[in-house]
Short mmCIF file of the C-alpha atoms (twelve columns), coordinates in Angstrom:
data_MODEL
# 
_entry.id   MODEL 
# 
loop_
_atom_site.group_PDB 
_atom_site.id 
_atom_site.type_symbol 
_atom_site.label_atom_id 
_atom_site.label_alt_id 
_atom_site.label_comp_id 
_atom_site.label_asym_id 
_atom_site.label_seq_id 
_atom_site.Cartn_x 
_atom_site.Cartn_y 
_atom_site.Cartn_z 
_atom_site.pdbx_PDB_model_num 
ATOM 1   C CA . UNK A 1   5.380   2.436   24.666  1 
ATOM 2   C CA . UNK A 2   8.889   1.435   23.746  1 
ATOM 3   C CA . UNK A 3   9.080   0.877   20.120  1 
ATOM 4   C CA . UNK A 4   11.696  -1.743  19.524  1 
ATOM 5   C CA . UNK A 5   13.806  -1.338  15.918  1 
ATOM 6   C CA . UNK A 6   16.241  -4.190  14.577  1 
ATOM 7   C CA . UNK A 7   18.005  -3.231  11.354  1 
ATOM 8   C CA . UNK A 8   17.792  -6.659  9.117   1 
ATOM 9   C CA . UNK A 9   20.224  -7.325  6.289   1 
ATOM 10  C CA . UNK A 10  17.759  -9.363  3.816   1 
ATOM 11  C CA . UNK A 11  20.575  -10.994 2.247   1 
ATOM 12  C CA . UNK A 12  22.053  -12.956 5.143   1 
ATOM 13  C CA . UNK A 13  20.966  -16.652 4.698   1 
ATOM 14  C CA . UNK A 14  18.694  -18.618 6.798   1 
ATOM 15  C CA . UNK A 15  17.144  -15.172 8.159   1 
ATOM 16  C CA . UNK A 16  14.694  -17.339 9.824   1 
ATOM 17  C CA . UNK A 17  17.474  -17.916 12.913  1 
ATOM 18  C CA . UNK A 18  18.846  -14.182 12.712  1 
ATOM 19  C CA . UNK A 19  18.052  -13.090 16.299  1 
ATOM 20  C CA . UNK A 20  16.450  -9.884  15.344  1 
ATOM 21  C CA . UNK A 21  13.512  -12.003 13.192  1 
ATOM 22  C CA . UNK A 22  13.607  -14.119 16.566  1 
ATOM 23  C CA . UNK A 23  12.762  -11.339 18.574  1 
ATOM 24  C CA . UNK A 24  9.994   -9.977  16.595  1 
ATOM 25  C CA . UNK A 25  8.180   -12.762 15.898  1 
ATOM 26  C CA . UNK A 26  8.318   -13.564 19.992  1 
ATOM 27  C CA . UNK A 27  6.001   -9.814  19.818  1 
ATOM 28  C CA . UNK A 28  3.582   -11.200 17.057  1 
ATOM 29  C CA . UNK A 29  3.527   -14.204 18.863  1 
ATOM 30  C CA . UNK A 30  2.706   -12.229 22.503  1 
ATOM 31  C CA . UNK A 31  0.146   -10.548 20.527  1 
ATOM 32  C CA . UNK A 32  2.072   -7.188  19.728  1 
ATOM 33  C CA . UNK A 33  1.920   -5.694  16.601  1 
ATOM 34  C CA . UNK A 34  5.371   -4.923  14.418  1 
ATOM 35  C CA . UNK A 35  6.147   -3.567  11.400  1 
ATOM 36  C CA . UNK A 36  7.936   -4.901  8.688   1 
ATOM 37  C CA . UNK A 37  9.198   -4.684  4.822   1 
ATOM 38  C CA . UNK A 38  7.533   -6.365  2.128   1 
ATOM 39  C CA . UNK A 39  8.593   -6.134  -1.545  1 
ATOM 40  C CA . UNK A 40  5.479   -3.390  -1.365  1 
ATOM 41  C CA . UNK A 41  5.430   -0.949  1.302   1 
ATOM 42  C CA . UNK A 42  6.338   -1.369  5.212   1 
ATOM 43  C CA . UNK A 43  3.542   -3.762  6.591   1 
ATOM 44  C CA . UNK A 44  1.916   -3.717  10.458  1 
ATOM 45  C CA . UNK A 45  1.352   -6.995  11.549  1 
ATOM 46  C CA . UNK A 46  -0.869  -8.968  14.170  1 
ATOM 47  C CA . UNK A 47  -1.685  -12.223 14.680  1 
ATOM 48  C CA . UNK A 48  -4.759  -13.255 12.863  1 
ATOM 49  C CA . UNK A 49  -6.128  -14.947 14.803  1 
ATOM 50  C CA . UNK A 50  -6.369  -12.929 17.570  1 
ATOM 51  C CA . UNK A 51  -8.835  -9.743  18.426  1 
ATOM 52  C CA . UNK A 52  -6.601  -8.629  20.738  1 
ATOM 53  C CA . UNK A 53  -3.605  -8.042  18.641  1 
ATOM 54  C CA . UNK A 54  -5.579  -6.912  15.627  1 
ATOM 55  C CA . UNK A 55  -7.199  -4.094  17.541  1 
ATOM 56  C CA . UNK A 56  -3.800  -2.922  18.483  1 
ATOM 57  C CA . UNK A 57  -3.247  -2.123  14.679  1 
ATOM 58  C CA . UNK A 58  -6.570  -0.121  14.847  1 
ATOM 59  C CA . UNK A 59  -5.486  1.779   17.514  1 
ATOM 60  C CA . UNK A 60  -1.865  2.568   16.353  1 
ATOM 61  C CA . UNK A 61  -2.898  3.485   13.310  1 
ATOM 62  C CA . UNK A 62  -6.194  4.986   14.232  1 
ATOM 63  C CA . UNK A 63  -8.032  3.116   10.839  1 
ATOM 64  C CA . UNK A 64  -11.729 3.301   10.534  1 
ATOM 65  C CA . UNK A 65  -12.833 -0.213  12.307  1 
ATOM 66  C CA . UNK A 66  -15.098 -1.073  8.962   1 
ATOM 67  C CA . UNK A 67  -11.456 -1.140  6.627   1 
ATOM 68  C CA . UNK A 68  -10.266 -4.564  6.160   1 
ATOM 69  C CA . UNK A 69  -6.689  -6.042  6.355   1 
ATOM 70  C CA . UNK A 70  -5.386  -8.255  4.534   1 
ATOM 71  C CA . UNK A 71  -3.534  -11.538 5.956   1 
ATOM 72  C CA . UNK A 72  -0.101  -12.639 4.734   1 
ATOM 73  C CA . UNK A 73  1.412   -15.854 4.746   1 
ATOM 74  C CA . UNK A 74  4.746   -17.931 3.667   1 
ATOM 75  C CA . UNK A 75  3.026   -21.166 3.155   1 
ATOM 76  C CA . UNK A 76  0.160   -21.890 0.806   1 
ATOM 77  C CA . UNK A 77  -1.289  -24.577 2.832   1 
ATOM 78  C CA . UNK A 78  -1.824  -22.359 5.826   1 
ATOM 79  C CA . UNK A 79  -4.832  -20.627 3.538   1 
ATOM 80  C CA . UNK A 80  -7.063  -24.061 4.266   1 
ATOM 81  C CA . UNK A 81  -7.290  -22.834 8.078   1 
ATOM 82  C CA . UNK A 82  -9.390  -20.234 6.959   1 
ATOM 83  C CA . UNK A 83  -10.288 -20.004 3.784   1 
ATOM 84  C CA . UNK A 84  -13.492 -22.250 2.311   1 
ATOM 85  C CA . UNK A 85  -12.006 -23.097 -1.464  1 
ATOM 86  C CA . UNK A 86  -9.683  -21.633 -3.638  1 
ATOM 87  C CA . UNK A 87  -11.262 -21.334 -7.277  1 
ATOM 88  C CA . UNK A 88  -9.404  -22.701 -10.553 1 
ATOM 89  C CA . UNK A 89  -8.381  -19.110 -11.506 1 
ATOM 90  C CA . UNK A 90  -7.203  -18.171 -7.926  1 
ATOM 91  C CA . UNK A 91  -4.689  -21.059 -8.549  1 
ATOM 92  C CA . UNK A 92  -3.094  -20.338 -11.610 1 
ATOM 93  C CA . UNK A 93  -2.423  -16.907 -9.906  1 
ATOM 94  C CA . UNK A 94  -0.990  -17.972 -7.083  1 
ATOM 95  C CA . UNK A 95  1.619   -20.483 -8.875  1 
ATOM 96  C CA . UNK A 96  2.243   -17.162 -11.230 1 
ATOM 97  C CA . UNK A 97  2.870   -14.362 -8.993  1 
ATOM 98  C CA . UNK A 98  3.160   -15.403 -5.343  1 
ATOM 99  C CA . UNK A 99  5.256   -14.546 -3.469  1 
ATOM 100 C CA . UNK A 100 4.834   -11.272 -5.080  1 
ATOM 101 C CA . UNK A 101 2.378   -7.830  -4.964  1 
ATOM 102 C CA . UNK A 102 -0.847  -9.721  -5.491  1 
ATOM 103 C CA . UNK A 103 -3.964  -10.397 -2.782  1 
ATOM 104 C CA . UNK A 104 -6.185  -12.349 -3.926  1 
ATOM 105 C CA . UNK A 105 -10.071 -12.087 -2.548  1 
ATOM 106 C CA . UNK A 106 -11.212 -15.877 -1.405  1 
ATOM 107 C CA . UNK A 107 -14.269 -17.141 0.609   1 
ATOM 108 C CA . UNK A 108 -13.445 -17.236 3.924   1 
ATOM 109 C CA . UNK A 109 -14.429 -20.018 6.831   1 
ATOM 110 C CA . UNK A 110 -16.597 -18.317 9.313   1 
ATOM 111 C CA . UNK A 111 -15.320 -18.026 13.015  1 
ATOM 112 C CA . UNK A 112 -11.652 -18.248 12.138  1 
ATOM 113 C CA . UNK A 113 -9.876  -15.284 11.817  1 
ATOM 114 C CA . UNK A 114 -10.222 -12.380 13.839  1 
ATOM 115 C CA . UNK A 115 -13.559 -9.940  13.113  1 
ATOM 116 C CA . UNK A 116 -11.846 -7.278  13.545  1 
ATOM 117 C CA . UNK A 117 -9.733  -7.924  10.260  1 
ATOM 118 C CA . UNK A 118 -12.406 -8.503  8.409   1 
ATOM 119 C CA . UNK A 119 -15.271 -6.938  9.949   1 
ATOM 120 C CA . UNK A 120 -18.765 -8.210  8.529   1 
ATOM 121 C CA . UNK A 121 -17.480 -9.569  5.446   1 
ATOM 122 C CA . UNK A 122 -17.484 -12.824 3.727   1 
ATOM 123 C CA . UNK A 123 -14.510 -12.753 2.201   1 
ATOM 124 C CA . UNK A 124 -10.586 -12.247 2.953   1 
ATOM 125 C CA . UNK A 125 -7.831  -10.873 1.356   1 
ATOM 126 C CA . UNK A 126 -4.450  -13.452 0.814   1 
ATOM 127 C CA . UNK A 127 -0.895  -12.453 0.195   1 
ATOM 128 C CA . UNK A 128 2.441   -14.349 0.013   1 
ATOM 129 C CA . UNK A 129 4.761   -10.984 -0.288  1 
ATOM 130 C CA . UNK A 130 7.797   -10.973 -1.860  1 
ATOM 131 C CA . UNK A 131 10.748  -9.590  0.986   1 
ATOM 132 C CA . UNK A 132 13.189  -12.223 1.991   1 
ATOM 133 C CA . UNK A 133 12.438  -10.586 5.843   1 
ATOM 134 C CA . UNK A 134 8.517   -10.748 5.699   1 
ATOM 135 C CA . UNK A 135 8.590   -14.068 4.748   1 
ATOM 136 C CA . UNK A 136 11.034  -15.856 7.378   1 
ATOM 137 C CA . UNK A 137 9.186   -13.611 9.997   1 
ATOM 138 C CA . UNK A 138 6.144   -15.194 8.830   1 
ATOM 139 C CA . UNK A 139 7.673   -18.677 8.821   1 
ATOM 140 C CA . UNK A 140 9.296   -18.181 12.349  1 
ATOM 141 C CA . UNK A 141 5.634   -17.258 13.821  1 
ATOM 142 C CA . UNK A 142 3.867   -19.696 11.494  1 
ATOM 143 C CA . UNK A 143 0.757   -17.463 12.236  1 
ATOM 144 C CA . UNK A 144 -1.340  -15.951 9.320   1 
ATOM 145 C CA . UNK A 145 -0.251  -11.881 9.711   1 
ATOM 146 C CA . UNK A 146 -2.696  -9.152  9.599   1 
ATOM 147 C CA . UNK A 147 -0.919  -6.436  7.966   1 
ATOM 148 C CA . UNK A 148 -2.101  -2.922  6.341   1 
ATOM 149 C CA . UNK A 149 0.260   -0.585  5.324   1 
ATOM 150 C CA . UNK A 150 2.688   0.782   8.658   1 
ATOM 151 C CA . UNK A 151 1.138   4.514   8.609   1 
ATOM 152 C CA . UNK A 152 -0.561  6.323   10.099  1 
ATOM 153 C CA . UNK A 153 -4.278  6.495   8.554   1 
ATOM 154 C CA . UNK A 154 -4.642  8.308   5.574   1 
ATOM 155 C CA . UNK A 155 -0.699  9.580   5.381   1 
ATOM 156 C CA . UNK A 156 1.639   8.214   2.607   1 
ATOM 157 C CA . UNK A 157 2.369   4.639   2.923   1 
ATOM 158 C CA . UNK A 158 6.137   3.911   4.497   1 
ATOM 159 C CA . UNK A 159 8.415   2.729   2.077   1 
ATOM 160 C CA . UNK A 160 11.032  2.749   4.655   1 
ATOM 161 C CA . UNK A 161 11.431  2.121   8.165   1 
ATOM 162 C CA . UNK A 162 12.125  6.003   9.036   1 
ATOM 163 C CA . UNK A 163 8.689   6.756   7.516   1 
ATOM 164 C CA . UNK A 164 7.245   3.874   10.057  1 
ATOM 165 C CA . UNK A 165 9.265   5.878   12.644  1 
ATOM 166 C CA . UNK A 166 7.772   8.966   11.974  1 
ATOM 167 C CA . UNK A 167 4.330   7.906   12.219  1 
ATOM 168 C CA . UNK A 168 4.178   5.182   14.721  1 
ATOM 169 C CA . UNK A 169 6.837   5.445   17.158  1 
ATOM 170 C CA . UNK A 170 5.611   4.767   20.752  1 
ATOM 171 C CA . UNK A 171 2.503   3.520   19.375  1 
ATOM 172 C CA . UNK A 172 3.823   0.047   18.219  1 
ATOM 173 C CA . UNK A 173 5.968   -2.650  19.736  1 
ATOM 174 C CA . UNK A 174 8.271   -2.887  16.776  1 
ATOM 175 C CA . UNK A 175 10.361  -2.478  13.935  1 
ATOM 176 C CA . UNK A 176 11.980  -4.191  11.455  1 
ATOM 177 C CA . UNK A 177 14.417  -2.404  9.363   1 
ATOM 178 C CA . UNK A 178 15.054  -4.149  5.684   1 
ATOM 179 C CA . UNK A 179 15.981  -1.410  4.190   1 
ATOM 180 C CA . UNK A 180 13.782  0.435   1.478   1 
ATOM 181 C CA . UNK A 181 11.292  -1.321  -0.440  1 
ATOM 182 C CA . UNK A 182 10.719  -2.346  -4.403  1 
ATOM 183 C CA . UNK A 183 7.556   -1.669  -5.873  1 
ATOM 184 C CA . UNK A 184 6.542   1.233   -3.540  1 
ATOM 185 C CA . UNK A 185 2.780   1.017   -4.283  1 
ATOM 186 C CA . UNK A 186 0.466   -2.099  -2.950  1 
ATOM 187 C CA . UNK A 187 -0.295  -5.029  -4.076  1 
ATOM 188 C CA . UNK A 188 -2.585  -5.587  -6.306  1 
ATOM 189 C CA . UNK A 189 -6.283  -6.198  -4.811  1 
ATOM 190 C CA . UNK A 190 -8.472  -9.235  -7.093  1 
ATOM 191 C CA . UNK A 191 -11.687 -10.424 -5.849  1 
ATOM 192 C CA . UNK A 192 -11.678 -14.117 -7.668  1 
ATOM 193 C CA . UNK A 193 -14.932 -14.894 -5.457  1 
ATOM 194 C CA . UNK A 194 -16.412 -13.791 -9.029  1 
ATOM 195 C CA . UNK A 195 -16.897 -16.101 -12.313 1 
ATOM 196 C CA . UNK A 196 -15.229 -12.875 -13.621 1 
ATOM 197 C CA . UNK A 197 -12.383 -12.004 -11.429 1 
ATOM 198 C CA . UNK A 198 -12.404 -7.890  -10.578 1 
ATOM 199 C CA . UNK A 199 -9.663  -5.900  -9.956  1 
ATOM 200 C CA . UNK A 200 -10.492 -3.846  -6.375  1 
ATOM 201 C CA . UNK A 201 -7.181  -1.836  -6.611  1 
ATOM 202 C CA . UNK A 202 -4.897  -1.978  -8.884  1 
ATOM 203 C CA . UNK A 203 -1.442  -2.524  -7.848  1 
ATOM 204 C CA . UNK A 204 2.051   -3.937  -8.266  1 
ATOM 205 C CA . UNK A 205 1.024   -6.976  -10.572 1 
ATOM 206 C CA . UNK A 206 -0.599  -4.882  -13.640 1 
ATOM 207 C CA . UNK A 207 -4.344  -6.317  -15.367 1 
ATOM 208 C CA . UNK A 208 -2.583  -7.127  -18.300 1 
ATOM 209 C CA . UNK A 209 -0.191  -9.745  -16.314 1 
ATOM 210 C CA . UNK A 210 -3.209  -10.462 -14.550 1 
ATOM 211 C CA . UNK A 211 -4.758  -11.312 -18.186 1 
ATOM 212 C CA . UNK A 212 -1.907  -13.187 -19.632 1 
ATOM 213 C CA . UNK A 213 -2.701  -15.971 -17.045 1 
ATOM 214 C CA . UNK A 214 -6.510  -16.205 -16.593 1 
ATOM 215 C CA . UNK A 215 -8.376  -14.251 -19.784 1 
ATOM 216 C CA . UNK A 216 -11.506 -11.809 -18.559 1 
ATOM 217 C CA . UNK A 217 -11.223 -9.602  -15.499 1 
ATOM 218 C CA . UNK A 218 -13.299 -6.879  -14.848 1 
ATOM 219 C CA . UNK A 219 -12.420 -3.985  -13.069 1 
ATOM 220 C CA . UNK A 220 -14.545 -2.081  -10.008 1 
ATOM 221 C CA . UNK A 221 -16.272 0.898   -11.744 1 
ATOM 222 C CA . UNK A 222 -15.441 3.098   -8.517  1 
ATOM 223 C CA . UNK A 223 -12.025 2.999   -9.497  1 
ATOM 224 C CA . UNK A 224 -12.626 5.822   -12.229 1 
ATOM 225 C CA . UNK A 225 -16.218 6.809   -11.258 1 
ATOM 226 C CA . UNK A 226 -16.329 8.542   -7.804  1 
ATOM 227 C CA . UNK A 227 -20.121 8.063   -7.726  1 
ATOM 228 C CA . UNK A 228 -19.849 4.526   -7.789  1 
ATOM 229 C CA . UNK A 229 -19.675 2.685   -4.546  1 
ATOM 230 C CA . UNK A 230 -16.196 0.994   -3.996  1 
ATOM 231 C CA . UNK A 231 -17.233 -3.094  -3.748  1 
ATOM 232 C CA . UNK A 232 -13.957 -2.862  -1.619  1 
ATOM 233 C CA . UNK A 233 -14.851 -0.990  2.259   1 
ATOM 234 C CA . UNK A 234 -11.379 0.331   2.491   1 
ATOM 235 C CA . UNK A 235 -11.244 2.028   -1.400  1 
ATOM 236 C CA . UNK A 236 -13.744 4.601   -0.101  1 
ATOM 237 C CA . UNK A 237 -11.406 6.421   2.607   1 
ATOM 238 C CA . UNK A 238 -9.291  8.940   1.708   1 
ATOM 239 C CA . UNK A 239 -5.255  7.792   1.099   1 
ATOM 240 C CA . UNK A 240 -2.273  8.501   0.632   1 
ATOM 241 C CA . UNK A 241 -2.311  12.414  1.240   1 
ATOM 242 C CA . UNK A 242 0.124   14.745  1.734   1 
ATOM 243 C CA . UNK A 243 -0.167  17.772  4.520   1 
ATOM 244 C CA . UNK A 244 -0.736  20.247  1.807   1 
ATOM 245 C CA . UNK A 245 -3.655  20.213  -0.505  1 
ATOM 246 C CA . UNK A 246 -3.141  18.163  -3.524  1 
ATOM 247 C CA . UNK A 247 -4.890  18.973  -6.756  1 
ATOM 248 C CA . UNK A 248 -3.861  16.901  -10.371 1 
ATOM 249 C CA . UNK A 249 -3.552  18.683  -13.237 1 
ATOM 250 C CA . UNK A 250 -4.840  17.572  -16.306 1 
ATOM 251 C CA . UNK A 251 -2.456  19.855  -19.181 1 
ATOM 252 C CA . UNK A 252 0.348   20.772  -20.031 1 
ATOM 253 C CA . UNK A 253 3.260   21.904  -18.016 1 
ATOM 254 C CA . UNK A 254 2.627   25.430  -19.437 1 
ATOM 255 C CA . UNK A 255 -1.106  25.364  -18.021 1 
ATOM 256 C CA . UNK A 256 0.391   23.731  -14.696 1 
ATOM 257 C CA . UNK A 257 3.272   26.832  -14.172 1 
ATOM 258 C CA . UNK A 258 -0.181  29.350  -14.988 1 
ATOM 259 C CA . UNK A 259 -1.944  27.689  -11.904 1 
ATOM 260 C CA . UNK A 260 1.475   28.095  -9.672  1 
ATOM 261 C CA . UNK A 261 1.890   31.964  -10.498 1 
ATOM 262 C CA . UNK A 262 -1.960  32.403  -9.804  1 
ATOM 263 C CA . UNK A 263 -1.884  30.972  -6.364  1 
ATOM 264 C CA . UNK A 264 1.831   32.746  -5.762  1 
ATOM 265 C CA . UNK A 265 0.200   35.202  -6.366  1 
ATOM 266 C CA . UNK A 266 -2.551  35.140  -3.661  1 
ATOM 267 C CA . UNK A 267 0.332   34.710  -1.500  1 
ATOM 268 C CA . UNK A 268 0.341   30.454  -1.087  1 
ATOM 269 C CA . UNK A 269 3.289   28.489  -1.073  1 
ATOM 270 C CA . UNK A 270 2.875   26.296  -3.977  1 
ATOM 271 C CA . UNK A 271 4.812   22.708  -4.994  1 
ATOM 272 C CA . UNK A 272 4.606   20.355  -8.045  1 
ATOM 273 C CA . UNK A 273 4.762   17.294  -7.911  1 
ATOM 274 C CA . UNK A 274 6.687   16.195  -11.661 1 
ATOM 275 C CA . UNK A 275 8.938   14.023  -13.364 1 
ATOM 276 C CA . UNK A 276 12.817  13.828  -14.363 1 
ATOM 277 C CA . UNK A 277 11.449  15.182  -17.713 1 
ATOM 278 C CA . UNK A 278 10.052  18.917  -16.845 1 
ATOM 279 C CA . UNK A 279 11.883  19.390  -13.370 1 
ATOM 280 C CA . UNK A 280 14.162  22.303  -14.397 1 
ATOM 281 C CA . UNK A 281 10.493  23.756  -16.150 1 
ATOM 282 C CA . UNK A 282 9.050   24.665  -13.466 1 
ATOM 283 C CA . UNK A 283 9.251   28.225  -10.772 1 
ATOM 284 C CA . UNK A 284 7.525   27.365  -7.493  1 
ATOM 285 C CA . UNK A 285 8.468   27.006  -4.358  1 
ATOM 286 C CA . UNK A 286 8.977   23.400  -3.721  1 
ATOM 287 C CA . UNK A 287 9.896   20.915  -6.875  1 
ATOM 288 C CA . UNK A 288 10.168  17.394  -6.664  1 
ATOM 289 C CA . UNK A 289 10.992  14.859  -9.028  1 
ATOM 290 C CA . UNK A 290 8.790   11.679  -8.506  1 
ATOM 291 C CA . UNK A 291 11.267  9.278   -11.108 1 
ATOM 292 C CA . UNK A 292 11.089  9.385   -15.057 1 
ATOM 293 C CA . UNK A 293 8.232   9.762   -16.979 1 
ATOM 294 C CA . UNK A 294 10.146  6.858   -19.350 1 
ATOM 295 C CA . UNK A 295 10.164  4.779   -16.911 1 
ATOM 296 C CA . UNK A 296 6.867   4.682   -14.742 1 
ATOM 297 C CA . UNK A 297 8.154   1.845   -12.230 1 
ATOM 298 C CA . UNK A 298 10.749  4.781   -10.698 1 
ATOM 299 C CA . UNK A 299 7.641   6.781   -10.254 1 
ATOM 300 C CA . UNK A 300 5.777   3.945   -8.643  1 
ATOM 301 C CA . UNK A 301 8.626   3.565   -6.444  1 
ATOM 302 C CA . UNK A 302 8.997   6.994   -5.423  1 
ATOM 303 C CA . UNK A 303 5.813   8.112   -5.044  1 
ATOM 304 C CA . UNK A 304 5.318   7.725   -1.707  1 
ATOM 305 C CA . UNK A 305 8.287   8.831   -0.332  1 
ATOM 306 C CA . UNK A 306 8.007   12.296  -2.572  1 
ATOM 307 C CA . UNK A 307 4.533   12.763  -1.132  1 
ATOM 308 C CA . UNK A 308 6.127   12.879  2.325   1 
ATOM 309 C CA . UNK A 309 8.930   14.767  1.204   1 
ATOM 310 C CA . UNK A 310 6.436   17.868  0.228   1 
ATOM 311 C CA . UNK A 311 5.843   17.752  3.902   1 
ATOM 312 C CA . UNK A 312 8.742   19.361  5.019   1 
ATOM 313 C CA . UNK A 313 8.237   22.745  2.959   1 
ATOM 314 C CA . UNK A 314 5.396   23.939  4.848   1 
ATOM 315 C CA . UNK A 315 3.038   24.301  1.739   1 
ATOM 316 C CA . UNK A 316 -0.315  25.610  1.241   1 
ATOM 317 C CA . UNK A 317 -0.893  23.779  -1.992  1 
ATOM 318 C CA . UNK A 318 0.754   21.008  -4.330  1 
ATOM 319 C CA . UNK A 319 0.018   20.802  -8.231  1 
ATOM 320 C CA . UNK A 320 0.722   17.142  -9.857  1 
ATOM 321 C CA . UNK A 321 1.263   16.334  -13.212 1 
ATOM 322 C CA . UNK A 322 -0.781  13.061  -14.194 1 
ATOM 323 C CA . UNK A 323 0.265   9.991   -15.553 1 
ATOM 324 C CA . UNK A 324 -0.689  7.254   -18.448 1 
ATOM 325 C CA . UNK A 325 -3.397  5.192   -16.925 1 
ATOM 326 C CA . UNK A 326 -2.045  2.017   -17.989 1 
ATOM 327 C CA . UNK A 327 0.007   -0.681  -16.771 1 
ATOM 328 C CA . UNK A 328 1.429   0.477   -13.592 1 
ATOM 329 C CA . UNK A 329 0.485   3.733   -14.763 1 
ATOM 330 C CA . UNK A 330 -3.145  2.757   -13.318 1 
ATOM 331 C CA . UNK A 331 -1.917  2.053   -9.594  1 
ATOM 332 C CA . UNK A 332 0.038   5.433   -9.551  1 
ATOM 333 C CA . UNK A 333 -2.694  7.863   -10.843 1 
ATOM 334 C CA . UNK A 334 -5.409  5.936   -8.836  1 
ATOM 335 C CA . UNK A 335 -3.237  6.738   -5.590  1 
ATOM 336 C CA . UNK A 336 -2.734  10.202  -6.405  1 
ATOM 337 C CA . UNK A 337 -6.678  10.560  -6.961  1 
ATOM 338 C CA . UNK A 338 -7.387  9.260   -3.653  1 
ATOM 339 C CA . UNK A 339 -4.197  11.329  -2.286  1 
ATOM 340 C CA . UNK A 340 -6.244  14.401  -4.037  1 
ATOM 341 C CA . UNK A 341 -9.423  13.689  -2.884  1 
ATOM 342 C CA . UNK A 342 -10.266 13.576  -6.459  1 
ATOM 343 C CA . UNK A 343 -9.806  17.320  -7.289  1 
ATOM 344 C CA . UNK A 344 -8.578  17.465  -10.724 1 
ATOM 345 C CA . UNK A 345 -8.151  20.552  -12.874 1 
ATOM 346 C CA . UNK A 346 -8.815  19.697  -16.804 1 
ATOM 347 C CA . UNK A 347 -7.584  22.012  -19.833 1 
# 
């Protein structure tokens, strides 16, 4: 397949006419599937509505079939099509924080949407992003979008379009080039179906903003608890992960150099994954800064793109230092577990 790729400025007004945003919506439209920034990570959108299209992301990104997507949308009264009610709490969210990094879990109408987006459930997942190009593609198709992250399944997600490149070129129809994206992690994943809402994932919008506007929220107990069974079906794959095996460290940096000489020393090539802070610490044979450790947003957007960037040395093994899990602290270290497969080495 020819892979199409416009490069969008997102601050040219009235981005609904620019031809580029024309020509990709006339794919989602045809039932293709194109990527696309949001204020996240690069989406891969579908119509959806249709099984057709949908499938296509399953196919390009080869995602288990049982892993929901979530739709997107750029007006709020396009969630009535297929969504049953939207509770009291859902609301004050919505006025909050959309557009922004925040899907919201609602009761869905039966029969609507595709089954393939959300296959056997009940329930859907909403977003209104936050990306000046994802929205007036949205508005030019005036379709609900079916959109996971542009990846391939279970690499980093693309927080730019040369990652979506890498990954999907010749499997997709399109892409849209906005340049890099903000946050760098997902949006934040709350199920308000709940008389207590529950965080599924934590993402871009933190639990204490989520707090400030509702009170009580809960949070899934397979977030910290790999025993538990994930009430989300896509939170029990593994994400995120790098080529090289990726192991968090729970010490200090001191205990972390230790574990690098060790495996040097069996004769792997070893990386660490650190901060601003204790770069110029470390001897190993690939070190990246992922951002400041003051200043956890430049981790959050970073992370992904480091993750990738490991790829390129040809490692055997990658040692990460962990993070406060709190605030956005709690969306970074619950990637890297899931990029880890939950192997963790505690001093």
């Amino acid at each position: 397949m020819d892979t199409k790729r416009w490069s969008v400025d997102k601050n040219v007004d009235n981005l609904t006419g620019y031809p580029q945003i024309t020509q990709a919506a006339d794919l989602l439209l045809n039932n293709e599937v194109v990527a696309f920034p949001t204020e996240t990570v690069y989406g891969l959108g579908a119509n959806a509505y249709s099984d057709q299209a949908v499938a296509k992301i399953f196919e390009a990104k080869g995602r288990p079939a049982d892993n929901p997507l979530i739709i997107h949308i750029a007006d709020e009264a396009m969630i009535s099509d297929f969504v049953e009610e939207i509770p009291e709490n859902a609301k004050k969210l919505m006025k909050a924080y959309w557009p922004g990094p925040l899907t919201i879990l609602l009761k869905m109408k039966q029969g609507v949407l595709s089954e393939m987006a959300t296959p056997g459930l009940s329930t859907v997942g909403v977003r209104m992003p936050d990306h000046p190009v994802a929205l007036a593609l949205l508005q030019k198709t005036k379709l609900p979008i079916a959109a996971p992250s542009a990846n391939s399944s279970g690499r980093p997600s693309p927080t730019a379009a040369e990652h979506v490149w890498d990954d999907l070129q010749g499997k997709i129809a399109g892409i849209v080039d906005g340049g890099t994206t903000g946050v760098g992690l997902e949006s934040t994943v709350l199920d308000c179906t709940e008389d207590v809402p529950v965080i599924l994932r934590p993402g871009g919008i933190t639990a204490q903003q989520i707090q400030e506007v509702i009170g009580e929220i809960a949070v899934d107990p397979a977030l910290t608890d790999v025993e538990q069974q994930p009430k989300s079906p896509g939170m029990k794959y593994r994400h995120y992960a790098p080529d090289a095996t990726l192991v968090l460290v729970d010490g200090d940096r001191s205990e972390i150099q230790r574990l690098i000489l060790d495996k040097q020393k069996e004769g792997l090539k070893v990386g660490v994954l650190t901060t601003s802070e204790n770069a110029s610490f470390y001897q190993a044979d690939k070190v990246i800064a992922c951002g400041s450790r003051d200043n956890l947003n430049s981790v959050a957007g970073s992370l992904y793109e480091t993750l990738r960037n490991f790829n390129n040395a040809e490692l055997d093994l990658i040692f990460s230092e962990m993070f406060p899990d709190e605030g956005v602290g709690q969306a970074i270290m619950n990637r890297l577990i899931k990029a880890a497969g939950y192997r963790v080495i505690s001093f």
